[in-house]
Structure formats: C-alpha cells, structure tokens
PyMOL CGO cylinders between C-alpha atoms (Angstrom):
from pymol import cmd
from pymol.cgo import CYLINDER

trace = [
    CYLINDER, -0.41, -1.81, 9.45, -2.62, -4.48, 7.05, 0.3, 1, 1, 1, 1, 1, 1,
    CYLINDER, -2.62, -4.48, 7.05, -4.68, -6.73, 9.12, 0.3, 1, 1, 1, 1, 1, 1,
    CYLINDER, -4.68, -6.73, 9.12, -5.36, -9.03, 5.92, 0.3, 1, 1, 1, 1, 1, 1,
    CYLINDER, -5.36, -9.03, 5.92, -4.86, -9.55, 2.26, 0.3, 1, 1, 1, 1, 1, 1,
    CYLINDER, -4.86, -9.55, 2.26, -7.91, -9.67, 0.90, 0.3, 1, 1, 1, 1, 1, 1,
    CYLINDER, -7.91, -9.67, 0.90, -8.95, -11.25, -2.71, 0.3, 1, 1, 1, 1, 1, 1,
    CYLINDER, -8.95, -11.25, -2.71, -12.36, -10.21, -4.49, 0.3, 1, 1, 1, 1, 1, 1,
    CYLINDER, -12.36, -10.21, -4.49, -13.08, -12.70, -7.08, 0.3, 1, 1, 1, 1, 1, 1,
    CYLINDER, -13.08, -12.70, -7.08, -16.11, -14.37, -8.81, 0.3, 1, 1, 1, 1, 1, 1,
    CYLINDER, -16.11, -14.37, -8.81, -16.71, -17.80, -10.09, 0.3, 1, 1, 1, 1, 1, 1,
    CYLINDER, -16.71, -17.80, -10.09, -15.32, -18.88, -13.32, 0.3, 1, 1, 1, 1, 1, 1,
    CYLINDER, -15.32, -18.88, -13.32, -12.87, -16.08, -13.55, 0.3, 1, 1, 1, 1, 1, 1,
    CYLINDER, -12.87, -16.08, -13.55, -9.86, -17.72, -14.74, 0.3, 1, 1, 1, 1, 1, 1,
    CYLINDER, -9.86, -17.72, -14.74, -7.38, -15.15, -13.86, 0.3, 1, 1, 1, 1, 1, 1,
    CYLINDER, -7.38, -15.15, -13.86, -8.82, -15.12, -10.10, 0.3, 1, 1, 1, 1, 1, 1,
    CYLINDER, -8.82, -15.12, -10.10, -8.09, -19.06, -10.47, 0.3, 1, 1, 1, 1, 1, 1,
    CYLINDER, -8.09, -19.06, -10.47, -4.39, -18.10, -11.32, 0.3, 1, 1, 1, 1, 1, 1,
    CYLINDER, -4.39, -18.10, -11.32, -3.92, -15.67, -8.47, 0.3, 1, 1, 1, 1, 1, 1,
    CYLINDER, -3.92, -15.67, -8.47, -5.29, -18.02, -5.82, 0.3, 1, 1, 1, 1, 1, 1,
    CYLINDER, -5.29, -18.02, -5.82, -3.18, -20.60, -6.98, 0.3, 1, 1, 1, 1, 1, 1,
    CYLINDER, -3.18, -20.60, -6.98, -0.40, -18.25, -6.79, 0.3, 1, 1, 1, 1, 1, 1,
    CYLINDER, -0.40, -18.25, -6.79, -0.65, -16.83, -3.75, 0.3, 1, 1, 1, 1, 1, 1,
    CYLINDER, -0.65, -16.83, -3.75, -1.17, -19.98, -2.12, 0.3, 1, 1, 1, 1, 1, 1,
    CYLINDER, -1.17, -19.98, -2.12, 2.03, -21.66, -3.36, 0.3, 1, 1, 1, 1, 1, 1,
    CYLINDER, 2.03, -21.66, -3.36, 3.73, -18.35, -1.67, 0.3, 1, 1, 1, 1, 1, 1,
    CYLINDER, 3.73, -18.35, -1.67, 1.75, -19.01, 1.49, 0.3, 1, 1, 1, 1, 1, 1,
    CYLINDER, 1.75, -19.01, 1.49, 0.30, -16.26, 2.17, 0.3, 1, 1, 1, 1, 1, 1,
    CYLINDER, 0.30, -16.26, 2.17, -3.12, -16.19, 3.60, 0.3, 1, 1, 1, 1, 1, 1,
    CYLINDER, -3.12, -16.19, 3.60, -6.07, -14.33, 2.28, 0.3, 1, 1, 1, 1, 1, 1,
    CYLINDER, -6.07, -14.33, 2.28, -9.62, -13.82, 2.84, 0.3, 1, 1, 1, 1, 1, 1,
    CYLINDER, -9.62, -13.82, 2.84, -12.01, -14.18, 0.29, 0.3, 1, 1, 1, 1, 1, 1,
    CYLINDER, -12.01, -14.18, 0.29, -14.70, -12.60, -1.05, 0.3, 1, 1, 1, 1, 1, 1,
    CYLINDER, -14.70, -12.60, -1.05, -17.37, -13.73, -3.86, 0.3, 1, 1, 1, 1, 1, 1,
    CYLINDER, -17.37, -13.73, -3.86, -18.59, -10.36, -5.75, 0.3, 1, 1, 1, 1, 1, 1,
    CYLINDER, -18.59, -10.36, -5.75, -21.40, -12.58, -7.19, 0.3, 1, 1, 1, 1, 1, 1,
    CYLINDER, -21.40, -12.58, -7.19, -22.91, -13.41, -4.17, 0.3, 1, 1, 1, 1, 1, 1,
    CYLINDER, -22.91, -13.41, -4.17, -21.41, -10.15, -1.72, 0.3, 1, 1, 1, 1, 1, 1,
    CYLINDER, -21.41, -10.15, -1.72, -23.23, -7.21, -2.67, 0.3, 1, 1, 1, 1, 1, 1,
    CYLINDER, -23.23, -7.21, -2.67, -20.83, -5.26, -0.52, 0.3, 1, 1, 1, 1, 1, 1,
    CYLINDER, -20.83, -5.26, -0.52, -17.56, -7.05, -1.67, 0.3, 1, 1, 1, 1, 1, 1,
    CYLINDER, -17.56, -7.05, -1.67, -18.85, -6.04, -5.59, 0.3, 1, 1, 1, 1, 1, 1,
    CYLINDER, -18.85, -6.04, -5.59, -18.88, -1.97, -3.64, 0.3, 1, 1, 1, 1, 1, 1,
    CYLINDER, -18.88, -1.97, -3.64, -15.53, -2.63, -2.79, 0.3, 1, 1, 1, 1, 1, 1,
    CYLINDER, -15.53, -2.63, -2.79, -14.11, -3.39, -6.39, 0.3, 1, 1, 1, 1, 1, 1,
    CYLINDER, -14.11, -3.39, -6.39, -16.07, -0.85, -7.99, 0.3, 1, 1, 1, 1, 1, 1,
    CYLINDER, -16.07, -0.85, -7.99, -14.40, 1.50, -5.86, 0.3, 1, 1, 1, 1, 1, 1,
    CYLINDER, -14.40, 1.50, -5.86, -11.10, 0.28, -6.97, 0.3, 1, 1, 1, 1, 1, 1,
    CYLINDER, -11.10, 0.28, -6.97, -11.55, -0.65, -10.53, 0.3, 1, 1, 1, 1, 1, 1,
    CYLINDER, -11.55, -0.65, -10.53, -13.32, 2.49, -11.73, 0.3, 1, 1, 1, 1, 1, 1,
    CYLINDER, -13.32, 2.49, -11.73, -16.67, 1.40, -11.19, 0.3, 1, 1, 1, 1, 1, 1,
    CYLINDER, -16.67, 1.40, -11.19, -15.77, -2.03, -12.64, 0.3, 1, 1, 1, 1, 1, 1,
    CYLINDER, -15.77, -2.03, -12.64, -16.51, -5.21, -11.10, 0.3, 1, 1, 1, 1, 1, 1,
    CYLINDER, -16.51, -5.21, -11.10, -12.47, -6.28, -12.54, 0.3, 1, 1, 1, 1, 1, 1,
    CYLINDER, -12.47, -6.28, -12.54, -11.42, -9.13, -10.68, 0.3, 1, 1, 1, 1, 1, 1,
    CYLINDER, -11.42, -9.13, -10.68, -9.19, -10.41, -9.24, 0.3, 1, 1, 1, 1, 1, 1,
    CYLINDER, -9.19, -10.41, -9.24, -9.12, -7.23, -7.16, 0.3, 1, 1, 1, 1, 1, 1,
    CYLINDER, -9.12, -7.23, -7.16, -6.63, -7.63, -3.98, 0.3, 1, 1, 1, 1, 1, 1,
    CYLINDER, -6.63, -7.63, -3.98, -6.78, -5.21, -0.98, 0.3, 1, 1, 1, 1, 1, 1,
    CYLINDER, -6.78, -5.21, -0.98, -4.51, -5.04, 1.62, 0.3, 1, 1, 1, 1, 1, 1,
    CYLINDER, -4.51, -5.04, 1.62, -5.07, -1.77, 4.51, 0.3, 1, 1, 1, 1, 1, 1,
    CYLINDER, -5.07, -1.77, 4.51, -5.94, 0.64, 1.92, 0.3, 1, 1, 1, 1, 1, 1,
    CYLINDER, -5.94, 0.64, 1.92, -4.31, -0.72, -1.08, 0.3, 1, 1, 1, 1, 1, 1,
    CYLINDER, -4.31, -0.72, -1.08, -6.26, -1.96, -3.95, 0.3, 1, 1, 1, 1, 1, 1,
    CYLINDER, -6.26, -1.96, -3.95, -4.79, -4.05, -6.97, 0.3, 1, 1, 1, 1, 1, 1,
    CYLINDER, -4.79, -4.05, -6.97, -6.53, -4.90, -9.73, 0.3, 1, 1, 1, 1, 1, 1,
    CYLINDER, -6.53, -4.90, -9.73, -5.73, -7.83, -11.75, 0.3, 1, 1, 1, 1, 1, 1,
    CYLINDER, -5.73, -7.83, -11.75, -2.62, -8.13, -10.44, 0.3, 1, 1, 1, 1, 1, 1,
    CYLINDER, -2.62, -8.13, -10.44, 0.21, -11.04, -10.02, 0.3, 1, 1, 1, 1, 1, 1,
    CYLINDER, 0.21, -11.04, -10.02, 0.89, -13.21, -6.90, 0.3, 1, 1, 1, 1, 1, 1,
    CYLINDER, 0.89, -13.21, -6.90, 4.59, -11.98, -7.02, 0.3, 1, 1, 1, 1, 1, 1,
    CYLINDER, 4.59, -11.98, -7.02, 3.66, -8.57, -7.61, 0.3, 1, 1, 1, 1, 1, 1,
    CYLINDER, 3.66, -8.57, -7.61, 1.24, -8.93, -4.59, 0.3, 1, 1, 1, 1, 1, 1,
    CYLINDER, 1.24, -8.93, -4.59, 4.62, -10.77, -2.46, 0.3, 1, 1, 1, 1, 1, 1,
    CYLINDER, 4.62, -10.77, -2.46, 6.38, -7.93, -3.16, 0.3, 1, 1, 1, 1, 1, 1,
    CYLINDER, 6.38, -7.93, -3.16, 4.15, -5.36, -1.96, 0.3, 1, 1, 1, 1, 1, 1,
    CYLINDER, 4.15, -5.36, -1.96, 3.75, -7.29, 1.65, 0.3, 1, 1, 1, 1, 1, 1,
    CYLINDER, 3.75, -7.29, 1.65, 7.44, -7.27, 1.41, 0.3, 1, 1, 1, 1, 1, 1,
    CYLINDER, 7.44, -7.27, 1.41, 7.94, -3.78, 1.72, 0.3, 1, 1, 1, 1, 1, 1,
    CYLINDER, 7.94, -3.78, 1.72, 4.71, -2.60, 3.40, 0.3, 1, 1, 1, 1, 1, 1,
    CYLINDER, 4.71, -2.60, 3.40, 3.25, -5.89, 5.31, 0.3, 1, 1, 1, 1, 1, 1,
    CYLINDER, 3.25, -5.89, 5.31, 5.96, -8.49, 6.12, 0.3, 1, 1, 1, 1, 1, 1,
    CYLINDER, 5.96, -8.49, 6.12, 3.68, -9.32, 9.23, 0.3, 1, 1, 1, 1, 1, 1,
    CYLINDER, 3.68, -9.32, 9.23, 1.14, -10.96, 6.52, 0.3, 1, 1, 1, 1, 1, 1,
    CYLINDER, 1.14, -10.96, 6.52, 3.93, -13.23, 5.20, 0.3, 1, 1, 1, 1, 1, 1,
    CYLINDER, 3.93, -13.23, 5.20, 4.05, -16.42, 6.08, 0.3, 1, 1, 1, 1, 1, 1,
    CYLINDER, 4.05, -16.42, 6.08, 7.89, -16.88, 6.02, 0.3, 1, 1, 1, 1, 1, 1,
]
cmd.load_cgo(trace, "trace")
C-alpha cells in the first residue's frame, strides 16, 4: 500500500504549476520535492523519465508518472490507493 503521492517538480515549470493546482482542487495531499535544489529527488526522476529530469514526475509506492494529469493521477489512487484520497 502507497504511503504518499509524491510530486517532483522544479521552479518555473508551468506544467508542474498545472498539476499542483490540480491536484489540490481534488484534495489530495502530496509531498513535494524541488529537483533543482534535491540532488536525490533529480535521481528519482531520472530513474523514471529515462534519464530525464521531465517534470512533473508523480510517484506513488512504486509507480512513477511522468507528466501526467491530476485526474489521471485521481484515478490511479482510485483503483490502487483510495487510502491517499481525501474523500
């Protein structure tokens, strides 16, 4: 079971802008994670994104998405994480 959704994102990334947003309005939490200034958070989206830094990036247990929607990401707690939903 997924302890967190977490969102890797960088400064002046408009699309990460557009997720946050997104995922807020759905309530659901997240923890977040600056590649810019998290060496180790950059690791983790390289490892996703074919050695990319492509963010957003979401991870949730052993899940990575890159670049994906806030609906798309609802849908996946849905079926594999309804504890991480806030309704």
């Amino acid at each position: 079971m997924s302890d967190a959704v977490h969102v890797y994102w960088r400064p002046g990334c408009p699309f990460c802008s557009i997720l946050r947003r997104g995922l807020e309005k759905r309530g659901i939490a997240t923890v977040e994670h600056d590649i810019w200034s998290d060496e180790e958070a950059a690791e983790v989206v390289r490892s996703f994104a074919r050695g990319n830094e492509t963010v957003p990036t979401v991870v949730i247990g052993d899940m990575g998405f890159v670049n994906p929607t806030a609906g798309a990401i609802e849908q996946y707690l849905r079926e594999h994480a309804p504890n991480l939903l806030s309704r």
